[in-house]
MILUM-526162 format. One line per 8 residues: number of its first residue (from 1); their letters; for each residue x, y, z of C-alpha. Coordinates in steps of 0.2 Angstrom, whole numbers, plus 5000, padded with zeros to 4 digits. Layout:
# residues N
NUM> a> X,Y,Z  ...
END
This chain:
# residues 499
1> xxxxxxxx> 4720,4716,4691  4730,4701,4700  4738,4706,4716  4751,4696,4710  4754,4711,4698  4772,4725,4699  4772,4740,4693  4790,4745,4685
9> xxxxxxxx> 4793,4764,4692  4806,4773,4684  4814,4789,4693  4825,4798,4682  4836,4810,4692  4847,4823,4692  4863,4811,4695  4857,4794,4686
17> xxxxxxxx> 4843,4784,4684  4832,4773,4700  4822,4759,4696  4809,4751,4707  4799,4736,4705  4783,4739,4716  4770,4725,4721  4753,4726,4724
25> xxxxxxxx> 4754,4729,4744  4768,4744,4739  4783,4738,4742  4798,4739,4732  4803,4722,4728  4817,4725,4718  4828,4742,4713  4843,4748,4704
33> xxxxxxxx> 4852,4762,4702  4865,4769,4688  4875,4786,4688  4878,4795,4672  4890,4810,4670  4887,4831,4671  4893,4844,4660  4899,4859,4665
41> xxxxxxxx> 4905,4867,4651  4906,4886,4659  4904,4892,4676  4886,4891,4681  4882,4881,4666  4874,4860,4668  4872,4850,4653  4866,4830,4652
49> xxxxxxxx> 4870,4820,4637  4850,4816,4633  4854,4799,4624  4865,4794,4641  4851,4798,4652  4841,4784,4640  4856,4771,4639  4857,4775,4657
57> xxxxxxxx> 4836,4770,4661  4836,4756,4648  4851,4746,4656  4846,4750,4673  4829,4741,4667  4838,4729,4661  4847,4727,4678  4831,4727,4688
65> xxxxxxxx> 4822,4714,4678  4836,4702,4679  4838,4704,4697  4819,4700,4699  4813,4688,4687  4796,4693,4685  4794,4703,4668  4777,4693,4663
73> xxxxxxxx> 4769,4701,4680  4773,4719,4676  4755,4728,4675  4760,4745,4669  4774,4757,4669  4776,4776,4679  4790,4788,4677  4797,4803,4688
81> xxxxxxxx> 4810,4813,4682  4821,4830,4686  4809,4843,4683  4812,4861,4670  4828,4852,4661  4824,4853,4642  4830,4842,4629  4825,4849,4611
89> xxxxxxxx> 4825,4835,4596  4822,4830,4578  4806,4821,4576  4815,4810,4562  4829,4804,4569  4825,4807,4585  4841,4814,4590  4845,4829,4602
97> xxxxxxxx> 4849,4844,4590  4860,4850,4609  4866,4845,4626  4850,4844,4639  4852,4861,4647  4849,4854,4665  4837,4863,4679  4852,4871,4689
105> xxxxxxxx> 4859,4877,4674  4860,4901,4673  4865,4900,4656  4849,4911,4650  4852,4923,4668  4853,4939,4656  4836,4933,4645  4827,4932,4661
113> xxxxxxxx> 4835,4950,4669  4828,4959,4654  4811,4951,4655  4811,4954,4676  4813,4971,4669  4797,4973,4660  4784,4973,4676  4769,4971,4663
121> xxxxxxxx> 4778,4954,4659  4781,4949,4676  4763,4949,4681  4757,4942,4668  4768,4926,4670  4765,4926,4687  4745,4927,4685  4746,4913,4671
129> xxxxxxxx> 4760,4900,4678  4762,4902,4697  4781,4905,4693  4792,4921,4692  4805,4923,4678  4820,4911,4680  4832,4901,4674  4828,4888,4681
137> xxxxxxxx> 4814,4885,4673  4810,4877,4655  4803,4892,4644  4821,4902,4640  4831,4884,4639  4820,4882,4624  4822,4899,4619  4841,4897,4620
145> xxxxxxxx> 4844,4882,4611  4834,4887,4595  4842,4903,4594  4859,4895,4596  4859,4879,4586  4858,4885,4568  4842,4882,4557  4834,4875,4572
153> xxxxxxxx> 4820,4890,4574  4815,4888,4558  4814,4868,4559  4804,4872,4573  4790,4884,4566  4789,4868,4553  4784,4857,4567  4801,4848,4561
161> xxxxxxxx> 4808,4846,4578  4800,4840,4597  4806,4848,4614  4800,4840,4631  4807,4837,4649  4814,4823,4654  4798,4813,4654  4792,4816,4640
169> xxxxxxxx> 4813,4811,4630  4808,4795,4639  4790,4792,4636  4795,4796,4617  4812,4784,4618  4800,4768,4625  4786,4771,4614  4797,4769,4600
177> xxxxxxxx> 4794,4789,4594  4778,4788,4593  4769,4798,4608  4775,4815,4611  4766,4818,4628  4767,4824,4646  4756,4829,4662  4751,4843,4669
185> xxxxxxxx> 4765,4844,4684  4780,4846,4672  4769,4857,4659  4767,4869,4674  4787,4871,4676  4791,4876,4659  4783,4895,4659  4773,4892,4643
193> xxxxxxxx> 4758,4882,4652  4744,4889,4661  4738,4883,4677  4721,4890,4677  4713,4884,4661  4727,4868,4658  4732,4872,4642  4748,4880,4633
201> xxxxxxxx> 4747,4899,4632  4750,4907,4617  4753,4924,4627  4766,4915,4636  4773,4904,4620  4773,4924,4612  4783,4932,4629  4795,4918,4628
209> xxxxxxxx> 4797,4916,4609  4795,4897,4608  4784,4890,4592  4769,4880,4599  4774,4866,4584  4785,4860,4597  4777,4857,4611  4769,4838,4617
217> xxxxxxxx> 4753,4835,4622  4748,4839,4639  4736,4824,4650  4733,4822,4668  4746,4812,4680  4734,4797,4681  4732,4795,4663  4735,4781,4650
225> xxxxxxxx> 4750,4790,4641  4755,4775,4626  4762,4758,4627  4779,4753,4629  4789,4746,4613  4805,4740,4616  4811,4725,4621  4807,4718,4638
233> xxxxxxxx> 4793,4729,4640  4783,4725,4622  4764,4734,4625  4765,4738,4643  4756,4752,4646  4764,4768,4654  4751,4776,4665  4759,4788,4676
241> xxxxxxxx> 4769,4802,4676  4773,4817,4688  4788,4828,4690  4797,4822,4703  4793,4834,4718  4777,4831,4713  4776,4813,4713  4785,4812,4731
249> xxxxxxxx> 4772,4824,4737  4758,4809,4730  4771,4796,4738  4770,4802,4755  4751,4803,4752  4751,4821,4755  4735,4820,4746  4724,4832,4759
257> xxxxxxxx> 4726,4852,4758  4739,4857,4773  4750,4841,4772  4766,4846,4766  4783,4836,4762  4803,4838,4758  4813,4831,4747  4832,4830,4751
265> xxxxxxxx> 4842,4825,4735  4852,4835,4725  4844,4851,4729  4828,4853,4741  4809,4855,4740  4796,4857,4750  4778,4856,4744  4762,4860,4754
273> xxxxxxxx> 4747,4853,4745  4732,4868,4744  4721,4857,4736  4707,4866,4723  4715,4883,4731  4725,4893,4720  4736,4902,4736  4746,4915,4728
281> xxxxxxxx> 4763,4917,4738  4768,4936,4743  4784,4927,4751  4794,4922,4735  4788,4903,4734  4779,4894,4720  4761,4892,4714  4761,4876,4705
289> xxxxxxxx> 4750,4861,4700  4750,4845,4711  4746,4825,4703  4728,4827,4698  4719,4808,4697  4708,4818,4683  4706,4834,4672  4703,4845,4687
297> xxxxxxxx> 4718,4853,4694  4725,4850,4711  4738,4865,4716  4753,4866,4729  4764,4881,4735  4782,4876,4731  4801,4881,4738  4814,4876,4730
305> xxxxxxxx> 4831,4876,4740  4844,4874,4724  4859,4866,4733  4857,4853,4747  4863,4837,4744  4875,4843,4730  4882,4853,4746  4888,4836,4753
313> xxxxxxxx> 4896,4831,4737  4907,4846,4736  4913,4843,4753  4917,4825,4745  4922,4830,4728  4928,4848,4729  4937,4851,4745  4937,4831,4746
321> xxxxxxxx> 4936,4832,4768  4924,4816,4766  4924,4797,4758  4906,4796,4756  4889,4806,4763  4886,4791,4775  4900,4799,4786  4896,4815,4787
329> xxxxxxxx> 4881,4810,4803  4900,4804,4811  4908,4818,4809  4896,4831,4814  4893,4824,4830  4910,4825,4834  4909,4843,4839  4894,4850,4850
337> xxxxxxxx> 4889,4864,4837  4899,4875,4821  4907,4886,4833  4899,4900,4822  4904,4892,4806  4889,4894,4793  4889,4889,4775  4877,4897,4764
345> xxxxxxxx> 4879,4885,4750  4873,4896,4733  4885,4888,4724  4871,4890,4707  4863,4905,4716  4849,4907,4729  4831,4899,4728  4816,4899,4734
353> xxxxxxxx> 4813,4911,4744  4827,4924,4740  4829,4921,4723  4844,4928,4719  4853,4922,4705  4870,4932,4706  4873,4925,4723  4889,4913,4726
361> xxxxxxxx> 4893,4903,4739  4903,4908,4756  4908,4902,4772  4905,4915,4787  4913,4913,4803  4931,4902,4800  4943,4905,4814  4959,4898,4816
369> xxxxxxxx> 4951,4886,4826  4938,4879,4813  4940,4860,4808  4934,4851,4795  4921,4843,4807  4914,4863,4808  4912,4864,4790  4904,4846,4787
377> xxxxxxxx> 4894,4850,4803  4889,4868,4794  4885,4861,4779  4872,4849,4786  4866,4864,4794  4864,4875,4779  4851,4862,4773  4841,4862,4787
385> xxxxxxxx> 4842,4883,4787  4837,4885,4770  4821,4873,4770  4816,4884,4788  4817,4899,4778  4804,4890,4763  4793,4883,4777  4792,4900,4787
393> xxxxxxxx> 4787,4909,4769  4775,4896,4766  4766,4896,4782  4765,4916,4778  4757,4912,4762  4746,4897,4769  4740,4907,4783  4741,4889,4792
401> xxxxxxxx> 4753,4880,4806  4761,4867,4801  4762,4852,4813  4772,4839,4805  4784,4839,4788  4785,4821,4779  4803,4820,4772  4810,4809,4761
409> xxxxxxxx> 4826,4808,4749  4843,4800,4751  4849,4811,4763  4834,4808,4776  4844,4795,4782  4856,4805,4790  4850,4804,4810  4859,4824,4812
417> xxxxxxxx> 4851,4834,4800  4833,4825,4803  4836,4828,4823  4844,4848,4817  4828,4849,4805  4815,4845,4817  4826,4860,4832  4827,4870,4819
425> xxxxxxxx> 4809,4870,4813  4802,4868,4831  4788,4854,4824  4790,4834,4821  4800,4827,4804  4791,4810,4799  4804,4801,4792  4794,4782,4780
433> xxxxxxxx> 4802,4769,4782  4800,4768,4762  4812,4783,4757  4810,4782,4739  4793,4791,4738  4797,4799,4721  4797,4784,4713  4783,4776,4725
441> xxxxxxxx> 4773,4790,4718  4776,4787,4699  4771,4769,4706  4756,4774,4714  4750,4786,4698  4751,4770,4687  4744,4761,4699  4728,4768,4703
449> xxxxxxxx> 4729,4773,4685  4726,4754,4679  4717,4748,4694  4730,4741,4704  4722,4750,4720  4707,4758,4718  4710,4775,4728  4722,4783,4740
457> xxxxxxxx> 4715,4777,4754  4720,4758,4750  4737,4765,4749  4737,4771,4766  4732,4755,4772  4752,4750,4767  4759,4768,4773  4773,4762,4786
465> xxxxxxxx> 4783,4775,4797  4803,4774,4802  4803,4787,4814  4797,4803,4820  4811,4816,4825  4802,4829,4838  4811,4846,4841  4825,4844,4857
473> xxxxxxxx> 4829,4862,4855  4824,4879,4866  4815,4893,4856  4828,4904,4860  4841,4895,4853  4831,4891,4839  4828,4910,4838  4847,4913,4842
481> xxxxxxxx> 4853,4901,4826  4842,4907,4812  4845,4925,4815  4864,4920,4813  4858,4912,4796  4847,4925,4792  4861,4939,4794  4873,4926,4782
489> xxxxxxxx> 4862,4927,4767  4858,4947,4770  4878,4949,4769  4878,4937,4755  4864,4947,4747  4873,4962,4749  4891,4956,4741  4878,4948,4725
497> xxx> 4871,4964,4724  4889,4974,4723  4882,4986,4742
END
């Protein structure tokens, strides 16, 4: 392979759609970005128009090639995407029969209450996926949207109609329709695959009600996956693909067991990588599947922390306090602390490692002398508590310390929170200087997939650190602050649960 060679990385989110152009030493070399619109057509409900999110990617492409000028030099193609949202089509036409139901959408909270109910169930999904029954996840999306579009679960059973996570919509949108395929790290998140033997499970596809006829193939991360046919990218070949926590987990190069990573974007999530070591969590996390290079899986535990930086864009949008999430560093260190102010912002339920999907958001603590720099201060805060809370259950799972968190995601760059994250947690916050490891790691996939670097340890040759935040803050205070939190989220828990 030349070194001149790029590699076109495509990082479909839950907000719009990143492009990055990635050279041979991995760095991004060029980069775009385009926002498409949510859907929010009832309370707790999240819809994406699924042919958006494609016009979205093709003319951010489109954007990134023009700004670069070097289409004949792209090598291969990877993609990342928002994990568990689940787009259902005809194979025909290829048109959505229904709006994507999106991850954060509760839509299906009463599906998933009955089958909570039925402890037999429970284990068994837990023994086979790594997951508990949720909304979140892709298995009663699926469900949902057969049952409610009409003729669709017969069409189905006919092999008449496809479903797949973002991914795979996108894989089958730049093949042209022709290859109905995903890896193993999405497959994990839907509650149909199983993460010991790598296959579909009919049990599963039984407990959930979803017709195997409309399921896509299921290949490792590194894997040759089809070749691109649409214009610009004629017979390029696409070969990488990871969910997207995943694929920042392979971006930081968290590639050892015990090295573990988070995400800031919309929501949060951290990832410890167990290696060839099925841990299973007792403290409400996730047992999932990591990029594998080959057919043997790799697992992680997982906590997922639903609303983080979709806190910030409430404070911008909804109680409209803030310009822009830039300002929010400003404005937090303009007061000395929250004055007691927490924000526990379940604004789509609790995650990881609570779990809760009646819970609502709240604000504990106003006085009449709370400002809005309290509340935006809180806010930040709240991100930082709920990933403590993921790390302290994971370290209880793990059995392990953990001496430094890798971070990455938009909202890395804000100086306060790294700085609270690192008090809070009491251990180093490694901050790259390349903070677009999601779509470094769909690059990195495809790379090693087609031999632009030969293994992992070439890629950390080119691993390039910003800055190391190191706790400031006294145990006790430390102590002190998250038994505040703590005591919000049990009062929280308490109004969810009607006590």
């Amino acid at each position: 392979m030349p070194r001149s060679a790029y590699i076109l990385s495509i990082d479909q989110g839950t907000t719009g759609t990143t492009v990055l152009l990635v050279d041979a030493q991995g760095d991004i070399v060029s980069q775009g970005y385009r926002e498409f619109a949510q859907h929010y057509p009832r309370p707790g409900w999240v819809e994406h128009d699924p042919n958006e999110i494609w016009d979205v990617t093709q003319n951010t492409i489109v954007d990134v090639l023009h700004q670069s000028k070097i289409k004949s030099s792209i090598s291969v193609i990877g993609i990342t995407n928002q994990r568990e949202t689940t787009v259902v089509w005809d194979r025909e036409t290829g048109k959505p029969i229904h709006p994507a139901i999106v991850w954060q959408c509760r839509r299906t909270t009463n599906i998933c209450a009955e089958l909570n109910a039925q402890e037999d169930i429970v284990a068994q999904v837990k023994a086979k996926t790594g997951l508990v029954i949720d909304p979140y996840f892709s298995a009663t999306k699926v469900a949902w949207i057969l049952d409610k579009v009409s003729g669709a679960r017969e069409r189905a059973e006919r092999g008449e109609l496809a479903f797949g996570t973002i991914d795979t919509w996108l894989l089958w949108k730049l093949t042209n329709r022709t290859v109905h395929k995903t890896d193993y790290t999405n497959a994990s998140r839907t509650l149909l695959f199983n993460i010991d033997t790598l296959s579909w499970d009919e049990t599963l596809l039984e407990i959930f009600n979803v017709p195997k006829a409309i399921l896509p193939e299921v290949c490792p991360s590194a894997s040759f996956f089809g070749n691109a046919q649409i214009p610009l990218l004629e017979e390029i070949p696409i070969a990488g693909i990871a969910g997207d926590q995943q694929s920042a987990l392979f971006g930081q190069l968290c590639w050892q067991p015990g090295m573990a990573k988070n995400t800031y974007g919309t929501g949060c999530f951290l990832m410890l990588n167990t290696g060839s070591d099925r841990v299973k969590s007792k403290s409400g996390l996730l047992t999932t599947l990591a990029c594998s290079l080959d057919e043997k899986p790799v697992y992680a535990l997982e906590g997922s922390v639903f609303i983080a930086g979709a806190a910030v864009q409430w404070l911008r949008d909804g109680l409209e306090i803030i310009e822009s999430a830039e300002e929010t560093e400003v404005i937090a260190n303009r007061v000395d602390d929250s004055e007691g102010v927490i924000v526990v912002p379940a604004f789509t339920g609790l995650g990881a490692p609570y779990w809760n999907a009646e819970a609502r958001g709240a604000i504990f603590g106003l006085t009449r002398g709370t400002t809005s720099e309290h509340i935006v201060r809180a806010t930040l805060e709240s991100i930082a508590y709920q990933s403590a809370d993921v790390v302290s259950a994971m370290l209880r799972d793990a059995g392990t310390p953990l001496e430094r968190l890798r971070v990455d995601g938009g909202a890395v760059a804000n100086n306060f929170l790294m700085q609270f994250q690192a008090d809070i947690l009491g251990i180093d916050v490694e901050r790259p200087t390349r903070i677009e490891t999601t779509g470094l790691g769909a690059a990195y996939l495809a790379g090693i997939s087609s031999g632009v670097w030969q293994d992992i340890d070439e890629l950390e040759n080119h691993r390039k650190i910003d800055r190391v935040f190191s706790a400031q803050m006294d145990a006790q205070q430390r102590n002190e602050k998250l038994a505040d939190w703590r005591d919000a989220i049990q009062r929280l828990d308490c109004d969810a649960n009607g006590e």
